[in-house]
Backbone of each chain as ProteinMPNN parsed JSONL, in Angstrom:
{"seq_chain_A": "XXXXXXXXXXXXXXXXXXXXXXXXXXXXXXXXXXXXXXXXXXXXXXXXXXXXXXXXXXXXXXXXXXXXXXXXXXXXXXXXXXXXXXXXXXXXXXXXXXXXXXXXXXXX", "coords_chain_A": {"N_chain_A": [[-10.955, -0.646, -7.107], [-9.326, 2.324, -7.97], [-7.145, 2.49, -10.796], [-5.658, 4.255, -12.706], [-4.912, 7.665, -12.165], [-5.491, 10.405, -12.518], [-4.317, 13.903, -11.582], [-6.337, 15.908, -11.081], [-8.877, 14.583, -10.148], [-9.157, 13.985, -7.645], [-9.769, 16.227, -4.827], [-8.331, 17.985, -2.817], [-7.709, 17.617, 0.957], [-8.234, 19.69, 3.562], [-6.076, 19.894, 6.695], [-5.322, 21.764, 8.416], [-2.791, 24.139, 9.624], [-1.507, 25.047, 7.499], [-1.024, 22.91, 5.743], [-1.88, 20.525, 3.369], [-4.032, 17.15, 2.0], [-4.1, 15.074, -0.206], [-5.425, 11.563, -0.89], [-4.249, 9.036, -3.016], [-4.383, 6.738, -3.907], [-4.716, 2.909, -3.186], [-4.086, -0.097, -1.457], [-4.201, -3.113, 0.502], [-1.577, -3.623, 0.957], [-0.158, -1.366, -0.162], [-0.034, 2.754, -0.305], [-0.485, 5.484, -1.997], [0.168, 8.869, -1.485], [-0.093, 13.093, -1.615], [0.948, 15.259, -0.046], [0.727, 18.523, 0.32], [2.503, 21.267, 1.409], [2.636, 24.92, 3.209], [5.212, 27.544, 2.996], [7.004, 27.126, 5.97], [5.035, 25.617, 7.17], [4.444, 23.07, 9.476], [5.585, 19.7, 9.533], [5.459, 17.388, 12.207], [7.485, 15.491, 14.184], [7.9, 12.228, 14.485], [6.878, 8.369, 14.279], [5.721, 5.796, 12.705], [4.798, 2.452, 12.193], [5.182, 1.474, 9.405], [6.819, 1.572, 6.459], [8.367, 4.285, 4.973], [8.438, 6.093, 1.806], [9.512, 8.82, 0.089], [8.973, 11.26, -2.103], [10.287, 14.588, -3.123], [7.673, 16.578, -4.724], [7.741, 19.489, -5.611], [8.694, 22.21, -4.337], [10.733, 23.209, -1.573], [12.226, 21.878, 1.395], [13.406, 21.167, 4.838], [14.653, 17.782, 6.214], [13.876, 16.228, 8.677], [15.376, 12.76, 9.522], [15.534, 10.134, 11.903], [17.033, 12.147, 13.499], [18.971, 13.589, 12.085], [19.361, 16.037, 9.723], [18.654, 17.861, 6.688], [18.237, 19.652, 3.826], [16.263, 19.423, 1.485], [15.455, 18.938, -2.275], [13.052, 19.956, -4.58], [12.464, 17.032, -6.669], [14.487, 15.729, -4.939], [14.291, 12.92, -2.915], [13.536, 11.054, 0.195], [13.979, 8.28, 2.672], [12.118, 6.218, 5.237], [12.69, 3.96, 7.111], [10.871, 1.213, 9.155], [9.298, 2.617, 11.783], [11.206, 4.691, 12.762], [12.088, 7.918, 14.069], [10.62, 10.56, 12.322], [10.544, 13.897, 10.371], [9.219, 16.787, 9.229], [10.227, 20.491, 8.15], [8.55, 23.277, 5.754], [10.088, 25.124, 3.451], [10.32, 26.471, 1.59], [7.023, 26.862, -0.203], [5.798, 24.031, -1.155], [5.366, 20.127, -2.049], [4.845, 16.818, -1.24], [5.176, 13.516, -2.416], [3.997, 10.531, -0.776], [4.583, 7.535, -0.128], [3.655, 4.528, 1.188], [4.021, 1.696, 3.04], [3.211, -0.951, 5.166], [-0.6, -0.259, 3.9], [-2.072, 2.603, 5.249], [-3.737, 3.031, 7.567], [-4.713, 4.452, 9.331], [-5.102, 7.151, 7.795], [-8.088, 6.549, 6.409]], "CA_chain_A": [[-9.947, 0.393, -6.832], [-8.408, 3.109, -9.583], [-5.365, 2.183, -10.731], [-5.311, 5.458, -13.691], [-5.698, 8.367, -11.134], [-5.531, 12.032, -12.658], [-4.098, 14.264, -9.658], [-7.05, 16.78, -10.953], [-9.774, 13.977, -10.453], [-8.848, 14.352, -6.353], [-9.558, 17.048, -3.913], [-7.492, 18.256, -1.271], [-8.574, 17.696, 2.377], [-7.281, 20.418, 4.58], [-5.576, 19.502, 7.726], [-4.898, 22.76, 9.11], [-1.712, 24.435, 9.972], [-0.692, 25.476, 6.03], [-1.426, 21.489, 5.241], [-3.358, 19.972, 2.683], [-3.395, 15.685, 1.9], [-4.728, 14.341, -1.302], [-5.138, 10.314, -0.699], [-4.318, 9.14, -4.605], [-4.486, 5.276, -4.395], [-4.066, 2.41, -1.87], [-4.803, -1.249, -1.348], [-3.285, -3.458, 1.789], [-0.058, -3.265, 1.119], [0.461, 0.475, -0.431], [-0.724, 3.446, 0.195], [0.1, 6.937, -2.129], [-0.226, 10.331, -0.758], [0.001, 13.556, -1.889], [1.025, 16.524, 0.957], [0.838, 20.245, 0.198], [2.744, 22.282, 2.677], [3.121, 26.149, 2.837], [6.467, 27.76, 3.69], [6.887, 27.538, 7.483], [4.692, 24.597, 8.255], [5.736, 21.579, 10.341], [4.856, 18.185, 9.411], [5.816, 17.488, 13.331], [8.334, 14.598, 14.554], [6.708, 11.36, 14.663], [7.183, 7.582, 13.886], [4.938, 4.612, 12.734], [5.44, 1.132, 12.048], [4.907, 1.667, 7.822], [8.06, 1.774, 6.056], [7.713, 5.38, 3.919], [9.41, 6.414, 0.552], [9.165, 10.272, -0.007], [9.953, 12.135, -3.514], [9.743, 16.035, -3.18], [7.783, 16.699, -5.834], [7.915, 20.62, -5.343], [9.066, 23.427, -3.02], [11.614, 22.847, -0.177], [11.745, 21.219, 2.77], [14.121, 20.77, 6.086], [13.6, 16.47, 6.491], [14.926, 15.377, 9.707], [15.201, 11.562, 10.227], [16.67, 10.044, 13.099], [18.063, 13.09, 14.615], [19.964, 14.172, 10.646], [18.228, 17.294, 8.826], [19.175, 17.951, 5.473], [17.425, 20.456, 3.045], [15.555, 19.107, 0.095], [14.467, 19.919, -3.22], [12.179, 19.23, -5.822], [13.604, 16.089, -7.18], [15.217, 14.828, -3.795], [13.87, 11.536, -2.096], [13.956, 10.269, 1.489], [13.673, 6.581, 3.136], [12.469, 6.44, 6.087], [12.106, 2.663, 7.474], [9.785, 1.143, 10.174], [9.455, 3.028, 13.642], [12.143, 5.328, 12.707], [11.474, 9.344, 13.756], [10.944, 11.704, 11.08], [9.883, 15.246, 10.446], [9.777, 18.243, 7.819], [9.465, 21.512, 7.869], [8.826, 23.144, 4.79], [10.98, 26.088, 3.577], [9.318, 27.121, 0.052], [5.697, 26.323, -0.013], [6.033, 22.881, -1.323], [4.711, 18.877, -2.221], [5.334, 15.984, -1.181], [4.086, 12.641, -2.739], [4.581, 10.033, 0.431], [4.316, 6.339, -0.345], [3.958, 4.035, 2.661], [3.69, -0.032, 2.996], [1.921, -1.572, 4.281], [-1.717, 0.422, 4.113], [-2.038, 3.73, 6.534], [-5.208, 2.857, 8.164], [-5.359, 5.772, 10.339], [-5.339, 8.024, 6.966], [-9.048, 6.399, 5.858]], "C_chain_A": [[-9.478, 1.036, -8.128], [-7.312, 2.424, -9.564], [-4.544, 3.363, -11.572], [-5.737, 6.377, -12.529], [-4.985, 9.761, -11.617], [-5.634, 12.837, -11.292], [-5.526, 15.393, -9.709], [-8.875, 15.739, -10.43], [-9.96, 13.64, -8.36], [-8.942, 15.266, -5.959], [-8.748, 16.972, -2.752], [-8.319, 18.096, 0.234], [-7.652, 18.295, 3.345], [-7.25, 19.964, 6.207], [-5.431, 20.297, 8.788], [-3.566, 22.786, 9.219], [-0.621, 24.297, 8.535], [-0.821, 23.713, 5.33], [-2.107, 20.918, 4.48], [-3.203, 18.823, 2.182], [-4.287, 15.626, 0.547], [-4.421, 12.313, -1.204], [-5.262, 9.859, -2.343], [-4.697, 7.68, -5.088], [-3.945, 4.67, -3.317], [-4.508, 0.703, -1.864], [-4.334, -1.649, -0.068], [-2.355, -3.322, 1.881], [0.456, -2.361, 0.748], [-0.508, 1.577, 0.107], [0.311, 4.977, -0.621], [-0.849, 7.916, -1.707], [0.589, 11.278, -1.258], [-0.175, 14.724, -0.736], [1.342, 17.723, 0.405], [1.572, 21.076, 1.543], [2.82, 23.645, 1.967], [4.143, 26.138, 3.512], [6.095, 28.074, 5.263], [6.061, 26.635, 8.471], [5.569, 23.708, 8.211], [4.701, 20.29, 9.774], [5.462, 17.56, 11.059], [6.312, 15.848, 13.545], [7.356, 13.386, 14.709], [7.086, 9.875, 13.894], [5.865, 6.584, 13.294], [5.64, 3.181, 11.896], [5.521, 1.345, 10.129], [6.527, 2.447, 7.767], [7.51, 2.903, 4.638], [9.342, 5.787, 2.882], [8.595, 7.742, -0.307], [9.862, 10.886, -1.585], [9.065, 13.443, -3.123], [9.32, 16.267, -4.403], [7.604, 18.759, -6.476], [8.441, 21.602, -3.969], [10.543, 22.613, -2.343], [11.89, 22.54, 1.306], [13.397, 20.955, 3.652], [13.577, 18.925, 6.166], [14.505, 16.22, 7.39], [14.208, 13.839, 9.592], [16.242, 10.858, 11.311], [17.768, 10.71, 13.372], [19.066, 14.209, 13.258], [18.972, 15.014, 9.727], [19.027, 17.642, 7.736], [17.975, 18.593, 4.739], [17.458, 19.787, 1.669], [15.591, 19.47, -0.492], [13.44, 19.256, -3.981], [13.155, 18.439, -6.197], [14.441, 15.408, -6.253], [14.368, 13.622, -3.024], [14.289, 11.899, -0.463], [13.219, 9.502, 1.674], [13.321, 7.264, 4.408], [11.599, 4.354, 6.594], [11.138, 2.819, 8.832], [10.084, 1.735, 11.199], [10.722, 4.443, 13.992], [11.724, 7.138, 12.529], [11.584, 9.839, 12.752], [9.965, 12.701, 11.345], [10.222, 16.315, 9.284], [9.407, 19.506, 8.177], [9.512, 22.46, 6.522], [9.461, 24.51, 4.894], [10.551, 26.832, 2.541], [8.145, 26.392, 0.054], [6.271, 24.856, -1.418], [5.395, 21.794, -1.391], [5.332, 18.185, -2.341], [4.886, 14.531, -1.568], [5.053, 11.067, -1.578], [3.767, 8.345, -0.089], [4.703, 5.413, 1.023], [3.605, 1.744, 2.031], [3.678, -0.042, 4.71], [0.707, -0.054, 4.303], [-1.524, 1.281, 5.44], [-3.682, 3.491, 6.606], [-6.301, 3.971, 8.646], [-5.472, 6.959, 9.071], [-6.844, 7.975, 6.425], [-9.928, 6.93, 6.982]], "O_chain_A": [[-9.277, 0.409, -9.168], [-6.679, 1.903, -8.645], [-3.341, 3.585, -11.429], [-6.746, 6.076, -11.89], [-3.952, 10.13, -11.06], [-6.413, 12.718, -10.346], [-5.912, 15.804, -8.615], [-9.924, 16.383, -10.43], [-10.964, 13.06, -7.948], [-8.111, 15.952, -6.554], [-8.582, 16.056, -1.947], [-9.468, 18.494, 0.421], [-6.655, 17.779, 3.849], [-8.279, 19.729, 6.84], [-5.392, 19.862, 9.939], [-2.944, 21.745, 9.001], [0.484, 23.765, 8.431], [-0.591, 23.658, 4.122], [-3.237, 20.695, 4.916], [-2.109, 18.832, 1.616], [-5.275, 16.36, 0.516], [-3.306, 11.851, -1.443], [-6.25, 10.25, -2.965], [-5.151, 7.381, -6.192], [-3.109, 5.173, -2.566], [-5.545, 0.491, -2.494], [-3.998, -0.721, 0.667], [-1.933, -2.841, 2.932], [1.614, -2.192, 1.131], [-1.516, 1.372, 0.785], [1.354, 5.442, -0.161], [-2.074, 7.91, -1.588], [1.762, 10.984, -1.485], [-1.312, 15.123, -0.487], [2.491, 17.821, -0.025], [0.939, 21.378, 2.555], [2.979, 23.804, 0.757], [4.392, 25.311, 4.389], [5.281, 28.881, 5.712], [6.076, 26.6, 9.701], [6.616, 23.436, 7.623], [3.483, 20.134, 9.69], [6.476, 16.99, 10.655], [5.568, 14.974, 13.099], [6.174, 13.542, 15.018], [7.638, 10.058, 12.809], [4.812, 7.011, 13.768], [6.671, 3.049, 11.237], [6.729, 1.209, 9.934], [7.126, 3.282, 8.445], [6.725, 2.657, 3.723], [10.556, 5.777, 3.081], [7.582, 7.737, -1.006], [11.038, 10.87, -1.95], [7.859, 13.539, -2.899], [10.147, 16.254, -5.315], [7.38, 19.08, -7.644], [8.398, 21.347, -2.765], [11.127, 21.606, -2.744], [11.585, 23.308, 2.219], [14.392, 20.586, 3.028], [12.374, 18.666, 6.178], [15.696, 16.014, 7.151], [12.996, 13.624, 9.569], [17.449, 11.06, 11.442], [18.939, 10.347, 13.487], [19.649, 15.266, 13.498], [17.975, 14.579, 9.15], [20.236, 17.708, 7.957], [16.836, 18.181, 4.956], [18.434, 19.649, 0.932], [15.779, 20.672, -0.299], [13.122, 18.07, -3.894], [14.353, 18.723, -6.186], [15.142, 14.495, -6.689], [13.518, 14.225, -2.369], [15.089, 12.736, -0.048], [12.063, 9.509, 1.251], [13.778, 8.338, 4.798], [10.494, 3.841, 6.418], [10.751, 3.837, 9.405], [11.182, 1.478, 11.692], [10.999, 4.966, 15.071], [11.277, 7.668, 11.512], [12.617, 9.675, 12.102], [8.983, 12.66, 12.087], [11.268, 16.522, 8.668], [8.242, 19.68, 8.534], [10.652, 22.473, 6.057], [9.506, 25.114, 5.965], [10.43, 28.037, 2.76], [8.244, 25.197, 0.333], [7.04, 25.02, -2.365], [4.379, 21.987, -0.723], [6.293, 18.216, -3.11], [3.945, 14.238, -0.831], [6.237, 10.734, -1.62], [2.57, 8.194, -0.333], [5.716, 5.525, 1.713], [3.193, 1.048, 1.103], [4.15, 0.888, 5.363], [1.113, 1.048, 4.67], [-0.984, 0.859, 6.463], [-4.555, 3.77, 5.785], [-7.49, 4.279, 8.574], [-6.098, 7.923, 9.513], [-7.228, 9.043, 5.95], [-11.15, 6.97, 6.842]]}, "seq_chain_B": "XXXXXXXXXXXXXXXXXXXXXXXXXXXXXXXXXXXXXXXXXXXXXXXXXXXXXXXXXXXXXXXXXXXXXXXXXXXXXXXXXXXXXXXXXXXXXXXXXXXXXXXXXXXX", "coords_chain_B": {"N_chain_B": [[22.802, 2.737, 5.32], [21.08, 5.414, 2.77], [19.305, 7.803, 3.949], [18.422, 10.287, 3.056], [18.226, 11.945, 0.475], [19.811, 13.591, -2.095], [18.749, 14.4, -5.464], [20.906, 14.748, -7.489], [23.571, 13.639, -6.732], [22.958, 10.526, -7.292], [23.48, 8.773, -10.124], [22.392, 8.334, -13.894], [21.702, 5.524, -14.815], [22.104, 3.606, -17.459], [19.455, 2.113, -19.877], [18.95, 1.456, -22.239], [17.371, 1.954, -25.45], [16.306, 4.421, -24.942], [15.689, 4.835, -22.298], [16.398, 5.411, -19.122], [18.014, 4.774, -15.779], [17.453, 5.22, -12.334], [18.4, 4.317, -9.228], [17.192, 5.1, -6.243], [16.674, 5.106, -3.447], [16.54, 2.042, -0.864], [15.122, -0.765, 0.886], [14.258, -3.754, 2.385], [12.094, -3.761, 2.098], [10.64, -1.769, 1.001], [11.862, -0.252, -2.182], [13.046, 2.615, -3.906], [12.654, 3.882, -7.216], [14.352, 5.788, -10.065], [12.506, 6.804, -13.443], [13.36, 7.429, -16.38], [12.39, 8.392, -19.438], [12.172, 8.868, -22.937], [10.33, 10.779, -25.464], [8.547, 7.997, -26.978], [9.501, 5.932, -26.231], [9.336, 2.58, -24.598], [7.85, 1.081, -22.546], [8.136, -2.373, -22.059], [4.908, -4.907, -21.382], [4.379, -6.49, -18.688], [4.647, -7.824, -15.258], [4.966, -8.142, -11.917], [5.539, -9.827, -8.641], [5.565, -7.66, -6.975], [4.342, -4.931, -5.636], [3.297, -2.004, -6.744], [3.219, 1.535, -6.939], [3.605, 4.537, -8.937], [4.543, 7.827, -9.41], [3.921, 10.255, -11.787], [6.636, 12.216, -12.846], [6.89, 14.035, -14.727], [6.404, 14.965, -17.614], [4.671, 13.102, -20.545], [2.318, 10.41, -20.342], [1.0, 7.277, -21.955], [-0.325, 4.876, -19.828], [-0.981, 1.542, -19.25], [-2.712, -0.53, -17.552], [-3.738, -4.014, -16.698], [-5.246, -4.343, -19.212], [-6.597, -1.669, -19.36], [-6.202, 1.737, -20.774], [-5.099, 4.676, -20.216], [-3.906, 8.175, -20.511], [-1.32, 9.916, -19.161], [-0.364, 12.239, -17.372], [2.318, 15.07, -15.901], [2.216, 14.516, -12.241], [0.149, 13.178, -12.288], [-1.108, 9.815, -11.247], [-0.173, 6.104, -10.893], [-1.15, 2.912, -10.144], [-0.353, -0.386, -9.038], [-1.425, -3.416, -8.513], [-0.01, -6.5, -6.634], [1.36, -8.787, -9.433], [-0.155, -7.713, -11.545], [-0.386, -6.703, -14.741], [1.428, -4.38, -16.482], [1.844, -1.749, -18.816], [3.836, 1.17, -20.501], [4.094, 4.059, -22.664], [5.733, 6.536, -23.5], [4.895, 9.727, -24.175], [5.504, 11.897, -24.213], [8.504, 13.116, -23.478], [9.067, 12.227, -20.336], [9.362, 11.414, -16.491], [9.285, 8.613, -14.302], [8.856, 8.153, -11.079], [8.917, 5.421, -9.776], [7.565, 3.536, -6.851], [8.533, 0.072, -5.27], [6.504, -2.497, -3.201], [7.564, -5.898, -2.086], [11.333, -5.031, -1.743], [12.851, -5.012, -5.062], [14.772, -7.196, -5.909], [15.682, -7.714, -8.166], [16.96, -5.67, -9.459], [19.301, -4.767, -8.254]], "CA_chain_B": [[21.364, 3.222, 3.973], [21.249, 6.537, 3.392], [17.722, 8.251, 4.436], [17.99, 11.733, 2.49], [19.047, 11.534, -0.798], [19.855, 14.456, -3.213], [18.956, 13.774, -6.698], [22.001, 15.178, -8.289], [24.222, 12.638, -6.039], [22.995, 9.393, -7.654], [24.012, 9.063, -11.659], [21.634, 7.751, -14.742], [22.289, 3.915, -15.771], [21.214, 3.484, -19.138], [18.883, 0.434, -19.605], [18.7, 1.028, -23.613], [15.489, 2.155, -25.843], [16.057, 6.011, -24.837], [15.28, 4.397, -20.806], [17.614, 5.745, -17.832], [16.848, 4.191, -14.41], [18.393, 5.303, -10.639], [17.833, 3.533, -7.762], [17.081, 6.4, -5.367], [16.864, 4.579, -1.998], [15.637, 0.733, -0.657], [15.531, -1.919, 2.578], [13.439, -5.26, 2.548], [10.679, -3.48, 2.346], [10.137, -1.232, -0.142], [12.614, 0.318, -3.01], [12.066, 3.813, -4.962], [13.375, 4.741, -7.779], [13.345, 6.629, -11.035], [12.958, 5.947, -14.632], [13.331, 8.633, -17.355], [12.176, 8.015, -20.901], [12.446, 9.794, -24.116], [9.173, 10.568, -26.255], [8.472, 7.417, -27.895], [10.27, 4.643, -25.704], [8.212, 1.501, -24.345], [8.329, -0.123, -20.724], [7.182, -3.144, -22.291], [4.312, -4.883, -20.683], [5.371, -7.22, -17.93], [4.263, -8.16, -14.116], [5.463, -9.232, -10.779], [4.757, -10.277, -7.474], [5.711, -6.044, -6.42], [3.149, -3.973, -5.537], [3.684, -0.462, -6.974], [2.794, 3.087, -6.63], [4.308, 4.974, -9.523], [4.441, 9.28, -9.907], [4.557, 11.075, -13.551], [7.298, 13.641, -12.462], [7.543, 14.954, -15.79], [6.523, 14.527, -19.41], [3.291, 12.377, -21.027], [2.861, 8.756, -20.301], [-0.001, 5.97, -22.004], [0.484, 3.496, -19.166], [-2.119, 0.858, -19.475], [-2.531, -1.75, -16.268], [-4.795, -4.828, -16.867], [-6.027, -3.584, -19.912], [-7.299, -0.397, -19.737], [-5.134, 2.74, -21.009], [-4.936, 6.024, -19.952], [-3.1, 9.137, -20.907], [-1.336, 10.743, -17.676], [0.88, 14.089, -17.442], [3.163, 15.396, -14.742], [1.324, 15.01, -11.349], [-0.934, 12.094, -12.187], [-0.582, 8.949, -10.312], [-0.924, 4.739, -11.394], [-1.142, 1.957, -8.753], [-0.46, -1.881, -9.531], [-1.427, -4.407, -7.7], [0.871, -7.594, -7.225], [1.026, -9.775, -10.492], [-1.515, -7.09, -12.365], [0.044, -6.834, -15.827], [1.16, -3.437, -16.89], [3.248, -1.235, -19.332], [3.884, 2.455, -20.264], [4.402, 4.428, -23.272], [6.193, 7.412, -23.26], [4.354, 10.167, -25.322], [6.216, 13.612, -23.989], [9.694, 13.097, -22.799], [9.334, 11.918, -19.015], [9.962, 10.476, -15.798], [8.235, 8.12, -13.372], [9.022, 7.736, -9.852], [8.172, 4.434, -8.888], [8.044, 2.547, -5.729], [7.995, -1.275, -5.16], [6.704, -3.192, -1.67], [9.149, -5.407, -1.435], [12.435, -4.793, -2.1], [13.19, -5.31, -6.39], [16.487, -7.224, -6.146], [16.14, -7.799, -9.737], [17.148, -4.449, -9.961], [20.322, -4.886, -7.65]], "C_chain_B": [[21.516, 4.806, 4.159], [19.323, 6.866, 3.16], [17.321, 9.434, 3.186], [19.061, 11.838, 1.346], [18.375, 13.067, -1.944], [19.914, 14.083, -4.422], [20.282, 14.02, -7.642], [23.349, 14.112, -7.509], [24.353, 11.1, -6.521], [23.023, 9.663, -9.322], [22.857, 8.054, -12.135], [22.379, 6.216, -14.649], [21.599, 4.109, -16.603], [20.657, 1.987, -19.968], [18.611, 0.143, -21.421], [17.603, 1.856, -23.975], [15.14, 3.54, -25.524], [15.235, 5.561, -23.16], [16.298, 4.445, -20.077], [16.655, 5.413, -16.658], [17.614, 4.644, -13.401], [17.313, 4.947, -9.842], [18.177, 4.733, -6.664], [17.341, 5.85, -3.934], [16.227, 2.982, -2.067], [15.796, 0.255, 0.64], [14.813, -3.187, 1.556], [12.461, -4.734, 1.897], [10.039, -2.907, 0.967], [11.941, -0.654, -0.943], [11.9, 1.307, -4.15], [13.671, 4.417, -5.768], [13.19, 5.235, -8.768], [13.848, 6.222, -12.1], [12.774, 7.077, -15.72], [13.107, 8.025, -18.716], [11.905, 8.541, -21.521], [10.763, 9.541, -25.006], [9.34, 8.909, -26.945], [8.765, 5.739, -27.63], [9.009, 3.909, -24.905], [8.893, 1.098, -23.053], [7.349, -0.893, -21.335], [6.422, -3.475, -21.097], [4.904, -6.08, -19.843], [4.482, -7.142, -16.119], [4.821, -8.466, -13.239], [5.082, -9.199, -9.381], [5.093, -8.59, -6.549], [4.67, -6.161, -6.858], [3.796, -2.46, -5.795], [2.959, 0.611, -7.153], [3.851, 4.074, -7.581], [3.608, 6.954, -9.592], [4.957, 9.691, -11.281], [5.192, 12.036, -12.401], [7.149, 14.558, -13.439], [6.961, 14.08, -17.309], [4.62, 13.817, -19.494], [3.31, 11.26, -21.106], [1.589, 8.371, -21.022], [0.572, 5.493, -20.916], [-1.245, 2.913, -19.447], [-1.745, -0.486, -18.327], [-4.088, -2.593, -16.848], [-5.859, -4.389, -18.065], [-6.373, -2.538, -20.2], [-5.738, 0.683, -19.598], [-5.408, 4.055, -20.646], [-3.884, 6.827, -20.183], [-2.616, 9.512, -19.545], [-0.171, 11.644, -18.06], [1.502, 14.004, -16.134], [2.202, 15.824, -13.245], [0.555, 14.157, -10.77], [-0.227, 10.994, -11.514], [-1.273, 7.535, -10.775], [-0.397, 3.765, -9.99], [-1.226, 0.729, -9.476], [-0.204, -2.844, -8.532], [-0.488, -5.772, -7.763], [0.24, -8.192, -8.532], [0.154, -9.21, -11.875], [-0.468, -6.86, -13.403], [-0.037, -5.091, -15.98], [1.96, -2.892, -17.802], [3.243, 0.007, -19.675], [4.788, 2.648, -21.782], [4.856, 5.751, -23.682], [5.803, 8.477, -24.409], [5.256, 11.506, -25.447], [7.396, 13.332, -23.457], [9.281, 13.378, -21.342], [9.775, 11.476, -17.971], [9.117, 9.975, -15.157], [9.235, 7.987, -12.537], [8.312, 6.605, -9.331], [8.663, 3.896, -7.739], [7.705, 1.372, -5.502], [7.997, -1.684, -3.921], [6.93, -4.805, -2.231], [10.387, -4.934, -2.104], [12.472, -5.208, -3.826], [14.361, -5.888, -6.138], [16.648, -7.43, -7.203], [16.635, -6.837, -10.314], [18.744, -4.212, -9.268], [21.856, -5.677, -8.434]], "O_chain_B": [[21.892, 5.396, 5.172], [18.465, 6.317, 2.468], [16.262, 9.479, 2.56], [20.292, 11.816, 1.354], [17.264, 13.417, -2.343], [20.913, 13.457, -4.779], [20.467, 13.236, -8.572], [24.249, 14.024, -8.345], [25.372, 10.435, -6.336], [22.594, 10.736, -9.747], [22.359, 7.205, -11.396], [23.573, 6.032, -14.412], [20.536, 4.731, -16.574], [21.332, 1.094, -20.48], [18.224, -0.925, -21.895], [16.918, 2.432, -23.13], [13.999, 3.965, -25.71], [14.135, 6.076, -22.962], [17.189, 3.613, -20.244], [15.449, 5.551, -16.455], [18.795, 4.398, -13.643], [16.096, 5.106, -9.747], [19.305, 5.132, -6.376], [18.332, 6.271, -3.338], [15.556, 2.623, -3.034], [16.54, 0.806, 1.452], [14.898, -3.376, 0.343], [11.947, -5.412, 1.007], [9.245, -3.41, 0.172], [12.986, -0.691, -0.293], [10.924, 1.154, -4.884], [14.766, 4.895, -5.474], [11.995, 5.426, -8.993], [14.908, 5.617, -12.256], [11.65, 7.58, -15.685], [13.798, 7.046, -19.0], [11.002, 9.236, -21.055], [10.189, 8.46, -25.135], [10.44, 8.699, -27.454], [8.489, 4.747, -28.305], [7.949, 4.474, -24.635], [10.056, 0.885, -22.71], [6.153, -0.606, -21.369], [6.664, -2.943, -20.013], [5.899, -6.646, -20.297], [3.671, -6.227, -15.98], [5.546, -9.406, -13.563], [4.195, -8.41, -9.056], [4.741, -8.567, -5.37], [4.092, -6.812, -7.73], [4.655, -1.934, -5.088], [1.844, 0.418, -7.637], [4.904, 4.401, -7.033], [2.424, 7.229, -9.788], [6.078, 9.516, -11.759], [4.62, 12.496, -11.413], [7.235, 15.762, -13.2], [7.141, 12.953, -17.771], [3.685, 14.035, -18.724], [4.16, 10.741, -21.83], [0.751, 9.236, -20.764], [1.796, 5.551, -20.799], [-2.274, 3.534, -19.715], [-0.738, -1.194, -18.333], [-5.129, -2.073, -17.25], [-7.051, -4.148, -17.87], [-6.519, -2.295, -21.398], [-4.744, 0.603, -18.877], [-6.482, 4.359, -21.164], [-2.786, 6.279, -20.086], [-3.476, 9.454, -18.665], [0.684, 11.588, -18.944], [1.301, 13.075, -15.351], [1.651, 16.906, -13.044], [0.215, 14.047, -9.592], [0.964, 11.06, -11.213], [-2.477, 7.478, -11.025], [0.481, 3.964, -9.15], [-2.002, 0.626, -10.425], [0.821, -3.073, -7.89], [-0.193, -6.17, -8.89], [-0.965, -8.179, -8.784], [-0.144, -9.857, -12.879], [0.631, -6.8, -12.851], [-1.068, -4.461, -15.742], [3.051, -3.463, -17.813], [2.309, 0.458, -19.011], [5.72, 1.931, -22.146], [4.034, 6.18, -24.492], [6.263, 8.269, -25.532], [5.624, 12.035, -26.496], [7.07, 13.284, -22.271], [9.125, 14.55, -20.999], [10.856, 10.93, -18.189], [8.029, 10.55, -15.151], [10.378, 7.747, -12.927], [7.323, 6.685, -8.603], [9.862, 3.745, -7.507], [6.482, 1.238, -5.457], [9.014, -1.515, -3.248], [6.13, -4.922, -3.159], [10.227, -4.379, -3.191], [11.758, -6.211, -3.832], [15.267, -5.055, -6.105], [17.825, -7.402, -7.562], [16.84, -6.863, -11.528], [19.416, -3.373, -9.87], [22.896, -5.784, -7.783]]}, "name": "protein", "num_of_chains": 2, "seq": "XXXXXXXXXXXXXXXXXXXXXXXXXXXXXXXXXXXXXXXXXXXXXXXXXXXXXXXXXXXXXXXXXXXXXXXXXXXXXXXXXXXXXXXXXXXXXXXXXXXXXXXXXXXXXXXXXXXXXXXXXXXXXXXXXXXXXXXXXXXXXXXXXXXXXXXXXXXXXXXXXXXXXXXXXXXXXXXXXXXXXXXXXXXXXXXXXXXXXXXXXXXXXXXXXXXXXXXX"}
């Protein structure tokens, strides 16, 4: 596995719907990710068991979690523990680097 | 806990050595937070049973895990497996965003 990982040494894999993921590093128990939104997409409501820890690392974003929406910025965080809804939409085309535990399976 | 966290809300601590740290959010599970360091300052090298997923936000890091060193900039991304030995040398005035699975209470 890398453990040095240059974000230019990664391609994007488009998702559709203004979306684009870069998977950056991961073993069983982590898992970083790198999301591209444009202004106006949805990252759409949605839970899983993986406890996630979000830093905006550009643009602006709407982040609802359980039911509370609050506007982001570059430089703002959100928690979001196990099973617990969340959602974004973004507001300035924007990146998000999304750290999960344990391993996202369904991302490989 | 709070979920959505504005960076301008939580304040520097100052850990010494030109090194400021905030604890951005945590549970059990995981804890993320951030560490700012001045050209020149050392995260000595050091290990523990966390698993981490760290982001350059900002600036020029050496970090070197298990040996091997690499240069990384604002963007790039390092991964450490439990127990893997690592440390970080601050070349450009930066920050890292790291996150640990589980919880750091050494940091509490």
């Amino acid at each position: 596995m890398e453990t040095l990982i240059q974000d230019a040494s990664i391609e994007w894999s488009d998702l559709g719907g203004n979306i684009r993921r870069k998977i950056m590093a991961f073993n069983e128990e982590m898992m970083i990710v790198k999301v591209e939104m444009k202004s106006g997409a949805i990252g759409a409501s949605h839970h899983h068991i993986h406890t996630q820890a979000s830093y905006v690392s550009k643009g602006v974003f709407d982040i609802t979690i359980d039911g509370t929406t609050q506007r982001l910025q570059a430089g703002d965080v959100y928690f979001v523990p196990s099973m617990v809804e969340h959602g974004a939409l973004c507001i300035e085309d924007g990146e998000l680097v999304d750290v999960f535990h344990p391993l996202r399976k369904d991302f490989l």
